[in-house]
C-alpha positions in Angstrom: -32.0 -56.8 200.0 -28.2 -56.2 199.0 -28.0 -59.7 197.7 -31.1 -59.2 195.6 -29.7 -56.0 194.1 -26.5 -58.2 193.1 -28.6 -61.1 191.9 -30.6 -58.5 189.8 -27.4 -56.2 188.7 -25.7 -60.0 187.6 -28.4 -61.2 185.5 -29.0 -57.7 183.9 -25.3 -57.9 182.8 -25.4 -61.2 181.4 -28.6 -60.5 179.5 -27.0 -57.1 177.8 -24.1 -59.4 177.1 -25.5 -61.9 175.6 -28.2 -59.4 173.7 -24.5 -57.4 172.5 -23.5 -60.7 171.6 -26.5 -61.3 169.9 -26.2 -58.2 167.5 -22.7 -58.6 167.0 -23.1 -62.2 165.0 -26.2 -60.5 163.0 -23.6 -57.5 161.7 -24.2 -57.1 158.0 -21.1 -56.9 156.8 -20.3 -60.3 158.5 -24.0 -61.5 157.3 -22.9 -60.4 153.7 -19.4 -62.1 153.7 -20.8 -65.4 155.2 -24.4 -65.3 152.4 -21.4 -65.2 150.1 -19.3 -68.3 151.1 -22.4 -70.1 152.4 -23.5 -70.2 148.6 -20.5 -71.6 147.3 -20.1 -74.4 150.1 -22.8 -76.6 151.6 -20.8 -76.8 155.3 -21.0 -72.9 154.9 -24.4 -73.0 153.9 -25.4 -75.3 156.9 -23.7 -73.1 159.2 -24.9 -70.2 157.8 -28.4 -71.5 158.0 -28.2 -72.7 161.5 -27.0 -69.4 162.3 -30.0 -67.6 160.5 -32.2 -70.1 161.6 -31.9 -68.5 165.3 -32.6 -65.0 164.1 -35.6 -63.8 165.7 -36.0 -60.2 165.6 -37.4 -58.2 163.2 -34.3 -56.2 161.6 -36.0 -56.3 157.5 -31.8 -56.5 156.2 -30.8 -59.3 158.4 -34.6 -60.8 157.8 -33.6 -60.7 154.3 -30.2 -62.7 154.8 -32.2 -65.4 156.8 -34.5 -65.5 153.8 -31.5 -66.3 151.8 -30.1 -68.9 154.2 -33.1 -71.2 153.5 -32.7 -70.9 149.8 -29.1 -71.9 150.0 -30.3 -74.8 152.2 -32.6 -75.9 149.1 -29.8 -76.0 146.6 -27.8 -78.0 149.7 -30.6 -80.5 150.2 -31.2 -83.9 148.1 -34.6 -84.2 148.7 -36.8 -82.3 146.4 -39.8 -82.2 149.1 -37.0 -80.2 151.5 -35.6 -78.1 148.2 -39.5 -76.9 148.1 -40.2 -76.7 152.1 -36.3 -74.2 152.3 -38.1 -72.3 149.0 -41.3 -71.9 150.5 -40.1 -70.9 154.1 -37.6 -68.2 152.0 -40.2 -66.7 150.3 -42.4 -66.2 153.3 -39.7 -64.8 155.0 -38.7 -62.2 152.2 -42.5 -61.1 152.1 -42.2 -60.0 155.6 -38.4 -58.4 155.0 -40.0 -56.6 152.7 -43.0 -55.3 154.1 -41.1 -53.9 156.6 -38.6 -52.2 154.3 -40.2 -52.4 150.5 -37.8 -49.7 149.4 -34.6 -50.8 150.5 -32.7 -52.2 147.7 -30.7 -54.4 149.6 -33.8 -57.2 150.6 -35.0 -56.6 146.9 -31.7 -57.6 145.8 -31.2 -60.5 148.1 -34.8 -61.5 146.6 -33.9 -61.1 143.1 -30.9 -63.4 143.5 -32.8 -66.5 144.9 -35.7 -66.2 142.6 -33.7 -65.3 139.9 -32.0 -68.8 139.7 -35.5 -70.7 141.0 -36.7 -72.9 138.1 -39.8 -70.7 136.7 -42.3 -73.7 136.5 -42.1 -73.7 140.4 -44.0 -70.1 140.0 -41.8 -69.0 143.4 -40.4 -66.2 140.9 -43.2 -63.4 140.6 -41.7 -60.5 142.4 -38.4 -60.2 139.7 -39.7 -57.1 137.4 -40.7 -55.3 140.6 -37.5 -55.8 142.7 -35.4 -55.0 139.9 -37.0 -52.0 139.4 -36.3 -51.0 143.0 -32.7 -52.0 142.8 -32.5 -50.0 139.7 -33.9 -47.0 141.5 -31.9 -48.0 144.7 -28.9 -47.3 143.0 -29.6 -44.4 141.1 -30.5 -42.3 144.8 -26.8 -43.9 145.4 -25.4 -42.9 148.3 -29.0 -42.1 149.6 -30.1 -45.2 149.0 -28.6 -46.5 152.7 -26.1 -49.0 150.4 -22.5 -48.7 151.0 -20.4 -48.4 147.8 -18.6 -51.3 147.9 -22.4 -53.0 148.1 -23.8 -50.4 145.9 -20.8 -51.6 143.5 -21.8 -55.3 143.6 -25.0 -55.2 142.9 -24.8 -53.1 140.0 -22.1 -55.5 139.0 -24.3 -58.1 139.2 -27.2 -56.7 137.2 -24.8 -55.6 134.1 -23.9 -59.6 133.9 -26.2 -62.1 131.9 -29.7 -62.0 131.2 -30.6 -59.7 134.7 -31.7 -56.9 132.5 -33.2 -55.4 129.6 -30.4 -53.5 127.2 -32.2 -50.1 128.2 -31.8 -51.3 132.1 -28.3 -51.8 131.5 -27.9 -48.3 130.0 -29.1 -46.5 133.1 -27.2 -48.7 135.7 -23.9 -48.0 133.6 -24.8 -43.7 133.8 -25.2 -44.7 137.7 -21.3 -43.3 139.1 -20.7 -45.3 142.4 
C-alpha cells in the first residue's frame, strides 16, 4: 500500500510538472516576442509553429497565436497547395479563438494582421471591417480592455500606419491616451 501511495504521489508530481511546464512555454508575453521574430525568420517561424502546433487547450489568446503560427508557415512554405492548407487551418483556428473570446481585441488583432496581408482574391479576408472595429473599441475601454500598455501601444501603432484605417478611424485611435 505505501509503495502505491509513492508510485501515485511520483506520478502526480511529474504530471503537475510537466502541466507547469506546459503553461510556462504558452506565457503570452513569450508567445508575443516569439509571433514577432517567427515572422521575420522562417527557422523562427518553424519553431514557432512546431511549438504552436502542440497547443491543445482551449486558452482563446494563445489559440489566437497558434492561429498566427500557421499563417507564418504559409508565407515560409514554397508550395502554393501548403501556403493554402497553413491559411485555411489559421482561419479555422481564429474562428474558434474567437468564439470563445469575440471581444477581446487581442485575437481580433492577431486576425487582422494575417488577413490583412492575405491576397484578397483568395476571399480568406472577410472578418477585417469587423475586427477592426473591435480593436478600435478594444482600445478606447483601454486599460479595461485586458491589453497591457505596452500591447495596447502597439497595436494602435500599427493601425495609425498605412492603409489599416479610414482617416476618421485614425482620428479616434490618436484621441485614445495609452
Amino acid at each position: 500500500m505505501k509503495n502505491s501511495l509513492q508510485l501515485l504521489f511520483a506520478f502526480l508530481f511529474i504530471s503537475f510538472s510537466a502541466l507547469a511546464d506546459n503553461t510556462r512555454e504558452y506565457k503570452l508575453s513569450k508567445l508575443r516576442v516569439q509571433f514577432l521574430e517567427a515572422s521575420k525568420d522562417s527557422k523562427a517561424g518553424k519553431e514557432f509553429h512546431k511549438l504552436m502546433s502542440n497547443y491543445e487547450d482551449s486558452n482563446p489568446v494563445v489559440l489566437a497565436y497558434k492561429a498566427v503560427s500557421e499563417a507564418i508557415m504559409a508565407k515560409h512554405v514554397w508550395n502554393p497547395y501548403m501556403k493554402m492548407k497553413h491559411l485555411q487551418k489559421s482561419s479555422e483556428i481564429f474562428e474558434e479563438a474567437v468564439q470563445l473570446d469575440a471581444a477581446n481585441p487581442e485575437i481580433r488583432f492577431l486576425r487582422f494582421t494575417v488577413e490583412h496581408y492575405v491576397p484578397r482574391y483568395l476571399n480568406l479576408s472577410k472578418n477585417l471591417e469587423d475586427d477592426k472595429a473591435k480593436i478600435i473599441a478594444g482600445l478606447e475601454r483601454h486599460p479595461k480592455s485586458g491589453l497591457s500598455n505596452e500591447m495596447a501601444r502597439d497595436i494602435r501603432a500599427f493601425m495609425l500606419t498605412k492603409d489599416h484605417c479610414t482617416e476618421q478611424e485614425k482620428q479616434r485611435l490618436k484621441r485614445i491616451s495609452i
